[in-house]
C-alpha positions in Angstrom: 64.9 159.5 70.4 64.1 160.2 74.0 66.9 159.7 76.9 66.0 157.8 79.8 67.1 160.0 82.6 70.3 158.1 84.4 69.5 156.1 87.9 72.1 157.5 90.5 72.9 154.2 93.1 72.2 155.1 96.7 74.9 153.5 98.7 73.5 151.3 102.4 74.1 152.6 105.6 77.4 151.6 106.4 76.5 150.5 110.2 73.6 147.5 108.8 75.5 146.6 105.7 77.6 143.2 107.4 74.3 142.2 109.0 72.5 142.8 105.2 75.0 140.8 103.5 75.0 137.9 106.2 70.8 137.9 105.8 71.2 137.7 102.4 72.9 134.6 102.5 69.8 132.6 103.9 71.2 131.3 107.2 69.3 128.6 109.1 68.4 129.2 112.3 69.4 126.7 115.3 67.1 125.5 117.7 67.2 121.7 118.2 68.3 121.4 122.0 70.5 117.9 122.0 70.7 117.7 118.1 74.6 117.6 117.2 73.7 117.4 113.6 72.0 120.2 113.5 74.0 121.9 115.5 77.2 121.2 113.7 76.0 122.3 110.7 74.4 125.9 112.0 78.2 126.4 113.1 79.7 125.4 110.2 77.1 127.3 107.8 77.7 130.0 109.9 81.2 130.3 110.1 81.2 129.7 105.8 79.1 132.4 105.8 81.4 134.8 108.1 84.4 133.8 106.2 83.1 134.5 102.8 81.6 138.1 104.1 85.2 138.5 106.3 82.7 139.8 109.3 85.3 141.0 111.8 85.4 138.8 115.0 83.9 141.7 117.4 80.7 141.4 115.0 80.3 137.4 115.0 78.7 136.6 118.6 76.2 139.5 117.7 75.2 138.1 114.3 75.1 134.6 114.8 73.2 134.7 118.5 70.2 136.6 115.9 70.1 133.4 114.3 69.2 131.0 117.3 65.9 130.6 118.9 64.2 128.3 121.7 66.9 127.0 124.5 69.4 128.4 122.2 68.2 131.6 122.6 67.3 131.0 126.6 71.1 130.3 127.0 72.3 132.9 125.0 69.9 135.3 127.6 71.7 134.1 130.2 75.0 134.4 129.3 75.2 137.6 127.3 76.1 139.8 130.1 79.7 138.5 130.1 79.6 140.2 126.1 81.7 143.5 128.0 84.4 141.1 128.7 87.3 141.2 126.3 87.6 137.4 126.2 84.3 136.8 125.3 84.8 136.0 121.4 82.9 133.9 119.5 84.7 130.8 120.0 83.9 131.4 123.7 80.7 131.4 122.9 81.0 128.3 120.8 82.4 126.6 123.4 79.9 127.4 125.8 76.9 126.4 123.4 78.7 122.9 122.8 79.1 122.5 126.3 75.7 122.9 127.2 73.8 121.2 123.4 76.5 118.4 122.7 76.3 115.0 124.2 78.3 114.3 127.2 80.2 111.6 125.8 81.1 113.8 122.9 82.4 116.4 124.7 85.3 114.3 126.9 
């Protein structure tokens, strides 16, 4: 009987291993402008996704701004310079992308 010669596992890079295990999850991307839907449920999918994987809060802003496109990603352009600042978490930047994509009237 012949052995099969033994498979040693080679282990990720640790630095791309959060971002791996968030892309592995399938999230959607965001990109409808005034769609609070849509929106709502990017967040939400999102933050299920961030909870289950425990990315640490420094990590969010970076991995979820990947995952938005068109004025999404226009705003996020714009804004990303303030990322230096300690108070710029991701529920700042939650708050700023509901500000600017959720109706008026929901926002009072």
């Amino acid at each position: 009987m012949k052995r099969i010669p033994q498979v040693i596992a080679v282990n990720p890079p640790k630095d791309d291993t959060i971002a791996d295990r968030v892309t592995r999850h399938n999230p959607k991307t965001y990109d409808e402008k005034y769609s609070l839907v849509e929106l709502e449920q990017w967040i939400r999918g999102m933050e299920k996704i961030f909870v289950i994987l425990e990315v640490p809060e420094e990590r969010k802003v970076n991995i979820g701004t990947f995952y938005v496109t068109g004025e999404v990603d226009m705003l996020w352009n714009t804004i990303k310079d303030r990322l230096s600042r300690p108070e710029f978490t991701s529920g700042r930047f939650l708050k700023e992308l509901k500000a600017q994509f959720y109706p008026v009237i929901i926002q009072l």
